[in-house]
C-alpha positions as a printed Julia matrix, in Angstrom:
175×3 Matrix{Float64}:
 -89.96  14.74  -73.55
 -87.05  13.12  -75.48
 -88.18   9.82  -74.87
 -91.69  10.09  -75.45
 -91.54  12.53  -77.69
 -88.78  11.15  -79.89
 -89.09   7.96  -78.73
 -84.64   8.02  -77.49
 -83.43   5.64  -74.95
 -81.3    7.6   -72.61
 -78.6    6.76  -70.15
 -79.26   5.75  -67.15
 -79.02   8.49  -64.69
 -78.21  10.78  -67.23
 -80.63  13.35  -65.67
 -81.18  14.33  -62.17
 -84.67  14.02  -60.73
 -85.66  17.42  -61.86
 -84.36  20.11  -64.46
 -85.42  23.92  -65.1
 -84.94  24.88  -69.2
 -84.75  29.06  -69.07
 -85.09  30.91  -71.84
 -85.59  28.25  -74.52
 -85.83  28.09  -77.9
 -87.79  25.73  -80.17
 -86.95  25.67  -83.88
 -89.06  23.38  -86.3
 -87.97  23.68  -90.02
 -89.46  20.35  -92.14
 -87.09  21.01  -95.27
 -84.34  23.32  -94.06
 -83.7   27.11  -95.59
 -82.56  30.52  -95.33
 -83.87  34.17  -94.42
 -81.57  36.78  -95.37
 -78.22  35.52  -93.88
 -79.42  32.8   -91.66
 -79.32  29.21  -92.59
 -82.07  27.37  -90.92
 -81.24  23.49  -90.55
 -83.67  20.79  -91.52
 -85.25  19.18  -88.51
 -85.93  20.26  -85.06
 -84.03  21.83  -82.82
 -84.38  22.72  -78.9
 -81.95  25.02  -77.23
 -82.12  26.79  -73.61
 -80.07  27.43  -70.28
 -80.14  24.33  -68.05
 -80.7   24.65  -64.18
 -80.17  21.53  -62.41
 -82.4   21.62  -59.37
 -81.36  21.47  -55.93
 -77.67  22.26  -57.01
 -75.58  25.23  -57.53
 -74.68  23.67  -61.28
 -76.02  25.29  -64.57
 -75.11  25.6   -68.21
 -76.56  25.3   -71.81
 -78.85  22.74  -73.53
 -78.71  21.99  -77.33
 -80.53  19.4   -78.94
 -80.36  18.54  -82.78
 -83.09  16.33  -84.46
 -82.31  16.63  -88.43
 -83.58  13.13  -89.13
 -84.02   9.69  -87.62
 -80.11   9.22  -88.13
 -78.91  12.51  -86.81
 -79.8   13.27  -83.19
 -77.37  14.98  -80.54
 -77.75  16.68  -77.77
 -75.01  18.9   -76.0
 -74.86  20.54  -72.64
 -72.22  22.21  -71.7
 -72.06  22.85  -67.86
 -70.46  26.23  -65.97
 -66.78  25.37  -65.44
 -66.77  27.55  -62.19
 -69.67  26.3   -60.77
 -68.69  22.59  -60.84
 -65.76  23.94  -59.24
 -67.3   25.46  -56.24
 -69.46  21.8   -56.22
 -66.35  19.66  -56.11
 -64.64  21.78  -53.5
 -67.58  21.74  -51.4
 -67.63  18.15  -51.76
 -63.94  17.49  -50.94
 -64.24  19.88  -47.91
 -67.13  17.99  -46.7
 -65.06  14.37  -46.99
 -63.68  12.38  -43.96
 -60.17  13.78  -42.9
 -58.15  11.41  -44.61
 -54.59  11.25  -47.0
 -56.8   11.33  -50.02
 -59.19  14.28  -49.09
 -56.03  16.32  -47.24
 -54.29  15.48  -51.41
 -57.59  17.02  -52.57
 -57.49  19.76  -50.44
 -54.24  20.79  -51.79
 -55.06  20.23  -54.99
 -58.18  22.75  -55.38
 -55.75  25.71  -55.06
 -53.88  24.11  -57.79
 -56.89  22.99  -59.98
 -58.48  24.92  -62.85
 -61.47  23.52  -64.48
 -61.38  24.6   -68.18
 -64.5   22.79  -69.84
 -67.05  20.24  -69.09
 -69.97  19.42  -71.58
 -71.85  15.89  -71.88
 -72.07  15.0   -75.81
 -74.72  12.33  -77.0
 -75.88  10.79  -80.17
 -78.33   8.52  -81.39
 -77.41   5.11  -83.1
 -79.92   3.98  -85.4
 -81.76   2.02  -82.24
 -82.3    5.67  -81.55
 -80.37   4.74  -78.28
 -78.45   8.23  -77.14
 -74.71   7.34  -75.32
 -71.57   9.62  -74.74
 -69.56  10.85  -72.13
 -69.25  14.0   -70.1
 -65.58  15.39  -70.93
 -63.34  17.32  -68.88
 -60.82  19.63  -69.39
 -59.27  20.52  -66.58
 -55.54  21.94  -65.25
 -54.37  20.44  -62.06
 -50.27  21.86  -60.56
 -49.61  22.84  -64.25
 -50.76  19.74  -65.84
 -53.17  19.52  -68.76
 -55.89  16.83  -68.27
 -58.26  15.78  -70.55
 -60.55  12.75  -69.95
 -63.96  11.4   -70.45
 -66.62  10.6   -67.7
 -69.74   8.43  -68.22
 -73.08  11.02  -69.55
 -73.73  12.47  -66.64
 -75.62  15.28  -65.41
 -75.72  14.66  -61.76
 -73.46  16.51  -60.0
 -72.47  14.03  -57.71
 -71.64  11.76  -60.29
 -69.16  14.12  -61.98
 -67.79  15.05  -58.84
 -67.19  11.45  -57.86
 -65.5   11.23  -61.34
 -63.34  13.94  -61.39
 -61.94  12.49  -57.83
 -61.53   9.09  -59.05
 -59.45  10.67  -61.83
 -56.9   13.41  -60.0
 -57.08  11.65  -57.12
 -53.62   9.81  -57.73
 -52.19  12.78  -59.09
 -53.07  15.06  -56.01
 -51.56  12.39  -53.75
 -47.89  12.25  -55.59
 -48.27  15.96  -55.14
 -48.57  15.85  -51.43
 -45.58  13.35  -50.86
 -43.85  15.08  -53.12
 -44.92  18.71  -50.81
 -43.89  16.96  -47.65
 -40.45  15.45  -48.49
């Protein structure tokens, strides 16, 4: 839909093979307005709960067409569900220093936020990043992964980011 429709080049990979839109909402306002205390935006807008097929992850879809200049789209994914993903994932890994750190490290881990942000350039070309916001043995981590949706992608991601941090914390555990 958003690239035939709008006509957007996407990110690679941005999307799993299939995604289920619940409960959405379609908003089409040419020139913008009001009714009674609601401000109506000019453009078209498309909003709805995300299920990402085949996977335990979820969350909320938001995308923004006010012109050919301003198009975003946000999704913002359930924190504890990508948890419950990336432990699965870890306890499913070969039995090795850096999935033994990981295993440690999901009793010490909070994930706080994830969303992937995108926007258009005037190629109408859509790029971002997922973010993450995350706690891991006290420590406040923010960082930014390449737009993904794909679980396995964000998974691999968040790995390739603590990783180093959950193996100090294991030498540090066993001395």
């Amino acid at each position: 839909m958003l690239e035939e429709g709008f006509g957007l080049k996407l990110p690679k990979n941005l999307f799993p093979e299939e995604i289920i839109i619940k409960d959405a909402e379609l908003l089409f306002s040419p020139s913008g307005g009001q009714i009674a205390d609601q401000k109506i935006e000019k453009g078209f807008a498309y909003k709805g709960g995300l299920e990402i097929s085949d996977t335990l992850l979820s969350g909320n879809l938001a995308f923004m067409a006010k012109n050919k200049e301003e198009i975003s789209m946000d999704v913002n994914l359930h924190a504890e569900e990508m948890y419950n993903i990336l432990a699965h994932y870890i306890g499913d890994g070969k039995k090795n220093k850096l999935n033994e750190a990981l295993e440690n490290a999901l009793s010490n881990l909070e994930i706080k936020k994830m969303y992937t942000h995108l926007e258009a350039d005037k190629n109408m070309k859509m790029s971002g990043n997922t973010h993450c916001e995350l706690v891991l043995f006290g420590k406040e981590l923010k960082f930014k992964l390449k737009a993904s949706l794909d679980p396995n992608d964000i998974t691999k991601g968040i790995i390739a980011k603590i990783g180093t941090l959950a193996l100090e914390q294991l030498k540090k555990k066993k001395q």
